[in-house]
Structure formats: C-alpha cells, structure tokens
C-alpha positions as CSV (number, residue, x, y, z in Angstrom):
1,X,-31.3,34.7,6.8
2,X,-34.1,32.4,5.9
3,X,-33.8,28.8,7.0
4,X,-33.5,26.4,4.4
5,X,-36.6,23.4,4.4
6,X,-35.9,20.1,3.9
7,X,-38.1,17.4,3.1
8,X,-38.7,15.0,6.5
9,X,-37.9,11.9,4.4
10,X,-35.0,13.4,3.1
11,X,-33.4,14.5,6.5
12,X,-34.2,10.9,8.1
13,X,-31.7,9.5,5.0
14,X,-29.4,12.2,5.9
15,X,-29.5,11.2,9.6
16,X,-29.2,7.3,9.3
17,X,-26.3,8.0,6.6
18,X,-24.4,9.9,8.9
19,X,-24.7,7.7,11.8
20,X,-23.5,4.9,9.9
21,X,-20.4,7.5,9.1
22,X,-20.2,8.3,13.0
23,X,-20.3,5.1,13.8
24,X,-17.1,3.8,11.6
25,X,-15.2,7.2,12.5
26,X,-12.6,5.7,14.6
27,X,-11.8,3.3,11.8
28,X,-11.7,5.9,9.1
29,X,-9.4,7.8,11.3
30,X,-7.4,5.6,11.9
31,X,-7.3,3.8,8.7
32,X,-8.2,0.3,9.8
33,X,-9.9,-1.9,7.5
34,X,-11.3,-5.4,7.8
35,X,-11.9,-6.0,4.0
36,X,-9.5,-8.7,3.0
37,X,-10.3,-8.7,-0.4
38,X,-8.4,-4.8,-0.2
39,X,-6.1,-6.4,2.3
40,X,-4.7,-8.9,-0.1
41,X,-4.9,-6.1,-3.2
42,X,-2.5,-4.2,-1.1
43,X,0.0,-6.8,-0.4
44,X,0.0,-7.3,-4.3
45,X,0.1,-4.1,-5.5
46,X,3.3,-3.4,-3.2
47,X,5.2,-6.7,-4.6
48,X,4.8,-5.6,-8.6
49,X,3.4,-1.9,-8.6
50,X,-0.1,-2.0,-9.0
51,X,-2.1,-1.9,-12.0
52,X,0.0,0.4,-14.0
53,X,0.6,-3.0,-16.1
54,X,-1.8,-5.2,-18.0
55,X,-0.7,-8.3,-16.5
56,X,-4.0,-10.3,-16.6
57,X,-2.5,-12.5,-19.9
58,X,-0.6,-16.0,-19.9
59,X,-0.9,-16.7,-16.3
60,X,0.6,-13.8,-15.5
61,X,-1.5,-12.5,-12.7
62,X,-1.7,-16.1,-10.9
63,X,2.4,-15.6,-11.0
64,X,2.5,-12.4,-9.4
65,X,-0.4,-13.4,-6.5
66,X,1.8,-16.0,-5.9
67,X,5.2,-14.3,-5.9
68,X,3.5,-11.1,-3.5
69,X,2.1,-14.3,-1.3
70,X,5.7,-15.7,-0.7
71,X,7.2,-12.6,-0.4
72,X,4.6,-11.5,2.2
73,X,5.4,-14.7,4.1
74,X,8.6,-15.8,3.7
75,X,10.3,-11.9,3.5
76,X,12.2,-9.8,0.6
77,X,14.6,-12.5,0.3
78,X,12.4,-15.2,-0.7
79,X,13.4,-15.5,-4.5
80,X,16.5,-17.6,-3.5
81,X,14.6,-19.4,-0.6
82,X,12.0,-20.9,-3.4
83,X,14.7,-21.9,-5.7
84,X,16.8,-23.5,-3.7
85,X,13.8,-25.5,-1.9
86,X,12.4,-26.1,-5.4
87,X,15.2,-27.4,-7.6
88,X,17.4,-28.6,-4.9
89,X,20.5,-26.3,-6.6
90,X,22.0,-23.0,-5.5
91,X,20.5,-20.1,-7.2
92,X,23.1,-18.0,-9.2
93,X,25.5,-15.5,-7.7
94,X,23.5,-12.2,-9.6
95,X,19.9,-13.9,-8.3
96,X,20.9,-13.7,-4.5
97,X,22.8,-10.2,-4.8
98,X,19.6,-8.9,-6.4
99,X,17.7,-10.3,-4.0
100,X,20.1,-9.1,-0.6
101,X,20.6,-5.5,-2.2
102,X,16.4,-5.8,-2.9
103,X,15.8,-6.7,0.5
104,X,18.5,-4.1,2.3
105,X,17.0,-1.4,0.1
106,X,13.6,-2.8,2.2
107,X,15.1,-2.7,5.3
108,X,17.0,0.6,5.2
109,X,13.4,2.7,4.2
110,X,11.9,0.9,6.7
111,X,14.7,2.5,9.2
112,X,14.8,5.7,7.5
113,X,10.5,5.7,8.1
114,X,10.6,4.8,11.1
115,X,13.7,7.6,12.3
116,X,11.4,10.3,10.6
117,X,14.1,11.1,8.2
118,X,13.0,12.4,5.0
119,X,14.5,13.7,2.1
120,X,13.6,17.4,1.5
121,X,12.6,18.5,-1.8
122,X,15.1,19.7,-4.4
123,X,13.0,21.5,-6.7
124,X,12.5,24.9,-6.4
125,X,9.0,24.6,-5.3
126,X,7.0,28.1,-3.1
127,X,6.6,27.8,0.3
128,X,2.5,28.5,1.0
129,X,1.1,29.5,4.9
130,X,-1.6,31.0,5.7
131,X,-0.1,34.6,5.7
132,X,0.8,34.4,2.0
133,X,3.1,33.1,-0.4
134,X,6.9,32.8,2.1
C-alpha cells in the first residue's frame, strides 16, 4: 500500500477545519445551538408548519410571527386569551373548544413523549439487522 501525498497547504486547511469541528463537538452532539435567528425559525415553523406554504403575501407572515410569538409565550391556549383581552367580549363557544382540544392534543404528546410510548408501525414494512433481512 502506497501512502497517499498531500500538499502541506492543503493538510494545514484540513487541520484548522477540523479543529474548529472538534472544537463545537459537544454542541453538535448534543444539538445545542446559540443562533437565534434558527431559534425563532423553529418556534414559527412549529406554530403554522413550516414553509410548505407561500405565506409571504398580504401581511401574512407578520400574522403568523406574531401568532407563533404569543403562542410561545402565553401557551396553546392563547387564541381566546388575546380576544378576550383585545375586544373586551367572550370569544365564541367553537373558538375556545378548538383551542382546549388544540392545546390537550399538546399536552397529551407531550406525555406520551415523555413516557416513551410510541405508536408501532402498521404497515407491513421488513425488519433489517445486521444478520440479514428478519
């Protein structure tokens, strides 16, 4: 086996690239990031579903920054909250249910997560180790 050679510059970029990598491990292990720009992207893209939607017309992505703002703050329920504080009238019977069953849906996954109680798959999907197809 002949060694490959590599040119001195090109191993010292190697070297300082991977030490930066080294260096953040424990963070890209665990996950952790200190970017709030992708902090605040992820608290918006779990209040309206991402950007499966154009939603960048009318004012419509101000809205829904706002609405993934107050429900990040004031919780699931925050729909009635708002329009109760904001019009000084009871929000309608189907706007709270919506919001309770929205916010007990919330509450039971986070339960269900937390138990380690996962649904198993239905489809009829193979079994793969490393001794073969099970």
């Amino acid at each position: 086996m002949t060694a490959i050679e590599i040119n001195p510059k090109m191993y010292h970029d190697i070297q300082v690239i991977l030490s930066r990598l080294v260096a953040k491990a424990e963070q890209l292990i665990d996950n952790v990031t200190t970017n709030l720009a992708e902090s605040w992207m992820h608290v918006r893209t779990k209040y309206d579903g991402g950007k499966v939607i154009n939603r960048s017309q009318s004012g419509s992505w101000e809205h829904h920054c706002m609405g993934a703002g107050l429900q990040h703050n004031m919780g699931k329920e925050w729909g009635p909250v708002a329009w109760k504080q904001m019009t000084h009238s009871s929000p309608a019977k189907i706007f709270k249910d919506a919001s309770q069953r929205s916010a007990k849906k919330a509450s039971s996954e986070k339960e269900r997560k937390a138990k380690g109680q996962y649904k198993a798959a239905t489809t009829n999907e193979k079994s793969y180790s490393e001794e073969g197809i099970l």
